[in-house]
OpenMM code with the backbone's topology and positions (N, CA, C; nanometers):
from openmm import Vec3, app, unit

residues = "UNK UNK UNK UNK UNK UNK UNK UNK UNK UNK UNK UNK UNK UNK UNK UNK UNK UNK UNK UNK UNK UNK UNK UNK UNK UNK UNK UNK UNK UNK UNK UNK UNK UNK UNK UNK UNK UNK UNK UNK UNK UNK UNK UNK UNK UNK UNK UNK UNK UNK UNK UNK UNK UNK UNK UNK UNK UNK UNK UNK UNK UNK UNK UNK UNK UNK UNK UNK UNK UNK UNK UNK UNK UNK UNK UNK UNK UNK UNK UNK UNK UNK UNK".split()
positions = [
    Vec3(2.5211, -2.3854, 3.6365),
    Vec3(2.6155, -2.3028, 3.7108),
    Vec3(2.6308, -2.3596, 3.8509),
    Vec3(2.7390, -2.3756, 3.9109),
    Vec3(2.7649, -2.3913, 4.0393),
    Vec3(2.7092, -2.2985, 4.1397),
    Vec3(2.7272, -2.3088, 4.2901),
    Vec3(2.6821, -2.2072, 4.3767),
    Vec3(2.7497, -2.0879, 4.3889),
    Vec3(2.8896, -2.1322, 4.3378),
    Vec3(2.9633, -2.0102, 4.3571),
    Vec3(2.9198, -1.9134, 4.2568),
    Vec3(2.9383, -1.9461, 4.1107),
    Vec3(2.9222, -1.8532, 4.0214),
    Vec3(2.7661, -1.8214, 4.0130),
    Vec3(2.6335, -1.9096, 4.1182),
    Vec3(2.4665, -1.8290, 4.1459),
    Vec3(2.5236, -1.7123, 4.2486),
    Vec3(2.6397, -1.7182, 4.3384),
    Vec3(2.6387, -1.6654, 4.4307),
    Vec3(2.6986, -1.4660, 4.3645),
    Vec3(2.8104, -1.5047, 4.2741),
    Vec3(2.8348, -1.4184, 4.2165),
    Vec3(2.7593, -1.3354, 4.0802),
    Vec3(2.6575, -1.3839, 4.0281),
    Vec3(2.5875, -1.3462, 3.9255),
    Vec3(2.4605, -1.2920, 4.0178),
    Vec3(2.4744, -1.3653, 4.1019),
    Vec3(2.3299, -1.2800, 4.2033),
    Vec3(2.3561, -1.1324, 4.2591),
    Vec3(2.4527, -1.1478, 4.3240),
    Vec3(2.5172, -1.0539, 4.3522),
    Vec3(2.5912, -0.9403, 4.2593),
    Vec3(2.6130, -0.9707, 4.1616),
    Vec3(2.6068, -0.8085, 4.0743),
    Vec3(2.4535, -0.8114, 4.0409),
    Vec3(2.3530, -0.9247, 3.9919),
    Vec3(2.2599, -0.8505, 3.9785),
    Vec3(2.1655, -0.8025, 4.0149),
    Vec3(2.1369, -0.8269, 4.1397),
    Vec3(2.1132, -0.7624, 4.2753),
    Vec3(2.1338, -0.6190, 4.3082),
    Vec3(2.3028, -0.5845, 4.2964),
    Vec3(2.3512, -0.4634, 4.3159),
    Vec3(2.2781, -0.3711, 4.1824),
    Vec3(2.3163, -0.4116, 4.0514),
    Vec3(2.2418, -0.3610, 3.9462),
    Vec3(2.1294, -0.3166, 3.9668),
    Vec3(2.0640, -0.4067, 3.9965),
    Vec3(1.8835, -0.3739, 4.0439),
    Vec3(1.8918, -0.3495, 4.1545),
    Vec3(1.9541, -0.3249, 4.2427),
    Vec3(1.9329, -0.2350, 4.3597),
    Vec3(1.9360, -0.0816, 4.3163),
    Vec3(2.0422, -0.0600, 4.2224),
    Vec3(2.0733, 0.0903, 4.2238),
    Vec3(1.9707, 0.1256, 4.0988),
    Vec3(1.9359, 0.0913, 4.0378),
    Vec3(1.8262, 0.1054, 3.9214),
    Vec3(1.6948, 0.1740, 4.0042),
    Vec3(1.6732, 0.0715, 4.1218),
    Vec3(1.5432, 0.0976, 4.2049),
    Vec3(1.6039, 0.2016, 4.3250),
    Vec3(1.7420, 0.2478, 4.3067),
    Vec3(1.7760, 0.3586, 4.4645),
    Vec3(1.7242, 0.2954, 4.5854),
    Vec3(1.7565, 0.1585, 4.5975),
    Vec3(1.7819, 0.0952, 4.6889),
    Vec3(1.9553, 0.0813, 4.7758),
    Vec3(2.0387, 0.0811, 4.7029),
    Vec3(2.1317, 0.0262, 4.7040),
    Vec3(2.1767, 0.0617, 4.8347),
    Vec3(2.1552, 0.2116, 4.8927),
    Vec3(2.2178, 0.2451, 4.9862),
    Vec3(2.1881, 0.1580, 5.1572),
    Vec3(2.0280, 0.0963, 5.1266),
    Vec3(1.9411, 0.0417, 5.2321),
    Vec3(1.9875, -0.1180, 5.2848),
    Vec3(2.0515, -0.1567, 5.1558),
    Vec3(2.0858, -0.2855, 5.1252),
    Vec3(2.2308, -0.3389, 5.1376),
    Vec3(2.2610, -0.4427, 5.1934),
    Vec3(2.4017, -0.5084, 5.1785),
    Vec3(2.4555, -0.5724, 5.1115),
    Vec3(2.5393, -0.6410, 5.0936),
    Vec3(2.6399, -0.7709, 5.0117),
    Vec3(2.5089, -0.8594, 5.0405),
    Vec3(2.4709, -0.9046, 5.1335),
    Vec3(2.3773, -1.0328, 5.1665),
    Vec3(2.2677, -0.9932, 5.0841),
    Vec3(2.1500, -0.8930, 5.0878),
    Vec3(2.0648, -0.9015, 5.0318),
    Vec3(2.0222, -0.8639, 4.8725),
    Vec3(2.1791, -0.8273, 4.8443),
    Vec3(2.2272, -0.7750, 4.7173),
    Vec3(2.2060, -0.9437, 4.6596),
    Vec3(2.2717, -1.0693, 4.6940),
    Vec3(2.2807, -1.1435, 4.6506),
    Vec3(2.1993, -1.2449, 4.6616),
    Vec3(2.0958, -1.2365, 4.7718),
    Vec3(1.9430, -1.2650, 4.7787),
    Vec3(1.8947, -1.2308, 4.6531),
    Vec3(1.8315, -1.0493, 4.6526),
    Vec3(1.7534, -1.0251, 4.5437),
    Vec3(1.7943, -1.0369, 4.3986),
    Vec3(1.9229, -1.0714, 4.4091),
    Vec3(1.9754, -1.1201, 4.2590),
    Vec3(1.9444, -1.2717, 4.2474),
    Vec3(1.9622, -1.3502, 4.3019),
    Vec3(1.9490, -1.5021, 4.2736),
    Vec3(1.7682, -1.5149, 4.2696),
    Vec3(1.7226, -1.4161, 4.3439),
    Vec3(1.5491, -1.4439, 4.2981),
    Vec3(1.4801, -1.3537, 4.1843),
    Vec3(1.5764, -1.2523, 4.1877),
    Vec3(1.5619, -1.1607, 4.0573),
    Vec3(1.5839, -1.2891, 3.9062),
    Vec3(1.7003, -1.3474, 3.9160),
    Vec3(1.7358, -1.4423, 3.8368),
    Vec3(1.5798, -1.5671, 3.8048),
    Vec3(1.5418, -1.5956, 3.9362),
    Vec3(1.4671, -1.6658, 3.9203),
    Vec3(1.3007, -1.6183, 3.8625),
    Vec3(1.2958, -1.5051, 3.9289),
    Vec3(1.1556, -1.4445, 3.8846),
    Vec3(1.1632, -1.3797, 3.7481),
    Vec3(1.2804, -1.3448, 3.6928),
    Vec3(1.3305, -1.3062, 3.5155),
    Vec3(1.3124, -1.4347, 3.4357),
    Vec3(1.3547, -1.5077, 3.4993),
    Vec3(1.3483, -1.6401, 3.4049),
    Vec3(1.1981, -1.6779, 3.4132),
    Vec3(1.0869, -1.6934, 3.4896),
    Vec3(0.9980, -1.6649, 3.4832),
    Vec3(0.9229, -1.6270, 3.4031),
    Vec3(0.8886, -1.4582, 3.3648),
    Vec3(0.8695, -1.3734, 3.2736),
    Vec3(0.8965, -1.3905, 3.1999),
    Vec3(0.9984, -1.3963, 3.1612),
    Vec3(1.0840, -1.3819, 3.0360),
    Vec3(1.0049, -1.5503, 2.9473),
    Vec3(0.9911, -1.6702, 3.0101),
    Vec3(0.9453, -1.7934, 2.9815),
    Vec3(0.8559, -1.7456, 2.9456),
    Vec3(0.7679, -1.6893, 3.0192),
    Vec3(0.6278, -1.6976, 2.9736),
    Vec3(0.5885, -1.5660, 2.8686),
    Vec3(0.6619, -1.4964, 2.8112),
    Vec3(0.7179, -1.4186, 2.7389),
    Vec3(0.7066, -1.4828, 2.6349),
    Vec3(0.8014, -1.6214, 2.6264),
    Vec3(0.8027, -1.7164, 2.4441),
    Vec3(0.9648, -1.6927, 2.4984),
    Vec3(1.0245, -1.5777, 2.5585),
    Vec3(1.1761, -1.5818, 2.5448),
    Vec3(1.2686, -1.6639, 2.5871),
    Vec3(1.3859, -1.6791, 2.6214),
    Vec3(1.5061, -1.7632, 2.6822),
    Vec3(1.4689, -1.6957, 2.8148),
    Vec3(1.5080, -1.8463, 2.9272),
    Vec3(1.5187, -1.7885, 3.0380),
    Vec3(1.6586, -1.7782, 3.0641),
    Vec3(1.7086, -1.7577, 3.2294),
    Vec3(1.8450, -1.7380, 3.2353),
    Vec3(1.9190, -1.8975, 3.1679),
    Vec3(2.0195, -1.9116, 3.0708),
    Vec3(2.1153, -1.9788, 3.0515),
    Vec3(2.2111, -1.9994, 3.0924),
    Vec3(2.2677, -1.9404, 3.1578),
    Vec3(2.4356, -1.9359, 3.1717),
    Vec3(2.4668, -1.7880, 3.2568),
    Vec3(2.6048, -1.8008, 3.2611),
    Vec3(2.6883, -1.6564, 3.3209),
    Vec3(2.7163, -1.5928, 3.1810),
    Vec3(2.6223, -1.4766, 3.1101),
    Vec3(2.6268, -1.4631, 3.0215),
    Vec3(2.5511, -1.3359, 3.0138),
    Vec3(2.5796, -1.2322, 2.9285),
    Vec3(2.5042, -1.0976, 2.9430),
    Vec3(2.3249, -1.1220, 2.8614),
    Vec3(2.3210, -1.1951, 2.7805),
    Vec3(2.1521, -1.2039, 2.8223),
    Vec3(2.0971, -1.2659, 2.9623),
    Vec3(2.1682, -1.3595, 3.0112),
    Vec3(2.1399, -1.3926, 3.1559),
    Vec3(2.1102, -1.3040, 3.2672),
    Vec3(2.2626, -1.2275, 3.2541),
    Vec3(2.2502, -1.1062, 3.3238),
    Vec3(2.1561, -0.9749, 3.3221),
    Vec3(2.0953, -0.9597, 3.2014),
    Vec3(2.0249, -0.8532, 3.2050),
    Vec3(1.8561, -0.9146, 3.2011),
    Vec3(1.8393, -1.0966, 3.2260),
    Vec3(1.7041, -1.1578, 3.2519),
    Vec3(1.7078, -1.1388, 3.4352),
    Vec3(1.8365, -1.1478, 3.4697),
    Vec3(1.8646, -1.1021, 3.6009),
    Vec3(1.7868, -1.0140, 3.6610),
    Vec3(1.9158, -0.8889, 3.6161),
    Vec3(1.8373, -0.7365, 3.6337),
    Vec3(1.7286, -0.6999, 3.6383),
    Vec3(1.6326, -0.7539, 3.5440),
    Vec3(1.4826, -0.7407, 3.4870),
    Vec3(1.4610, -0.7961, 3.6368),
    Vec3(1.4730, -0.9093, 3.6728),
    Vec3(1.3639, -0.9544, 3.7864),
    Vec3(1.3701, -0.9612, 3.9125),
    Vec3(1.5225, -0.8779, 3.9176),
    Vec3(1.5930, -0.8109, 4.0236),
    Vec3(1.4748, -0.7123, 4.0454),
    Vec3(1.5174, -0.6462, 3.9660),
    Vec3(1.3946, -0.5029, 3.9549),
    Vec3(1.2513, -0.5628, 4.0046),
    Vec3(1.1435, -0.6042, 3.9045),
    Vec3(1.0596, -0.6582, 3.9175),
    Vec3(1.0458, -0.7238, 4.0867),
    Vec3(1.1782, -0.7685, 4.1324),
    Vec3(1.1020, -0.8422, 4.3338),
    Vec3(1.1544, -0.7414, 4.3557),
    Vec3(1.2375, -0.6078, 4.3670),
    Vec3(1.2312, -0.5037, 4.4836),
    Vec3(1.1368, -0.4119, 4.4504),
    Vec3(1.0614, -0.4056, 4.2942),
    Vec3(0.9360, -0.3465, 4.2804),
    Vec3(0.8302, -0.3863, 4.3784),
    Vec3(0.8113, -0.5518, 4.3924),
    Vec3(0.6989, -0.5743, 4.4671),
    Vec3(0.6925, -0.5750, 4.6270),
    Vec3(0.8173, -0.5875, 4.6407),
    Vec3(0.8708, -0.5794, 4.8036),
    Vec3(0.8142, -0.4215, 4.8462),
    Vec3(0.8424, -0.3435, 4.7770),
    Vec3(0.8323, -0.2026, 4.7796),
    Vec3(0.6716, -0.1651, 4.7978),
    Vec3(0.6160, -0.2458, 4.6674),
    Vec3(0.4448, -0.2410, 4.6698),
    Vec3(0.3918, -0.3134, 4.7890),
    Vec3(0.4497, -0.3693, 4.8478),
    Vec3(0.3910, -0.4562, 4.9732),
    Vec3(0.3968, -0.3939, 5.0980),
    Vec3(0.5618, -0.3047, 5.1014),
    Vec3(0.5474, -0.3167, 5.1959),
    Vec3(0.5432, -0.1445, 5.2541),
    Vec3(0.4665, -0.1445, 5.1124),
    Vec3(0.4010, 0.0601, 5.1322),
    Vec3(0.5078, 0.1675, 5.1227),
    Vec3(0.6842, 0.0763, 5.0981),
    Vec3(0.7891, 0.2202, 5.0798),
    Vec3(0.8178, 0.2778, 4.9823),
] * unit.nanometer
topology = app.Topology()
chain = topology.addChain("A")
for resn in residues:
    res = topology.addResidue(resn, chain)
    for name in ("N", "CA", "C"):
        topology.addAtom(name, app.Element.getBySymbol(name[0]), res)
């Protein structure tokens, strides 16, 4: 994938996993598309060491390996940082 389309797949899944975790309201466009591109990265992760596919493509299993690790870094951000 290009930067544009990490930039846009981060960014819905970011927003996704922002509002999953009732973050969304705390958070912007910028960090929406932060915690999606590392959500992306920390899903693919898991999900590897799982046996499963990591992210592939702009593609709804991608997207929801996303979500998963979207979730999963504003889980730990949260555990860290006591909110």
């Amino acid at each position: 994938m290009g930067i544009i389309a990490w930039i846009i797949f981060g960014g819905l899944a970011g927003w996704v996993g922002s509002m999953l975790m009732g973050t969304d309201g705390s958070q912007g466009l910028f960090l929406n598309i932060v915690v999606g591109i590392i959500g992306a990265l920390v899903g693919g992760f898991v999900f590897s060491a799982l046996g499963a596919e990591p992210v592939t493509g702009f593609d709804f299993y991608s997207f929801g390996v996303a979500v998963v690790g979207s979730v999963i870094a504003i889980w730990a951000v949260q555990m860290m940082s006591g909110a």
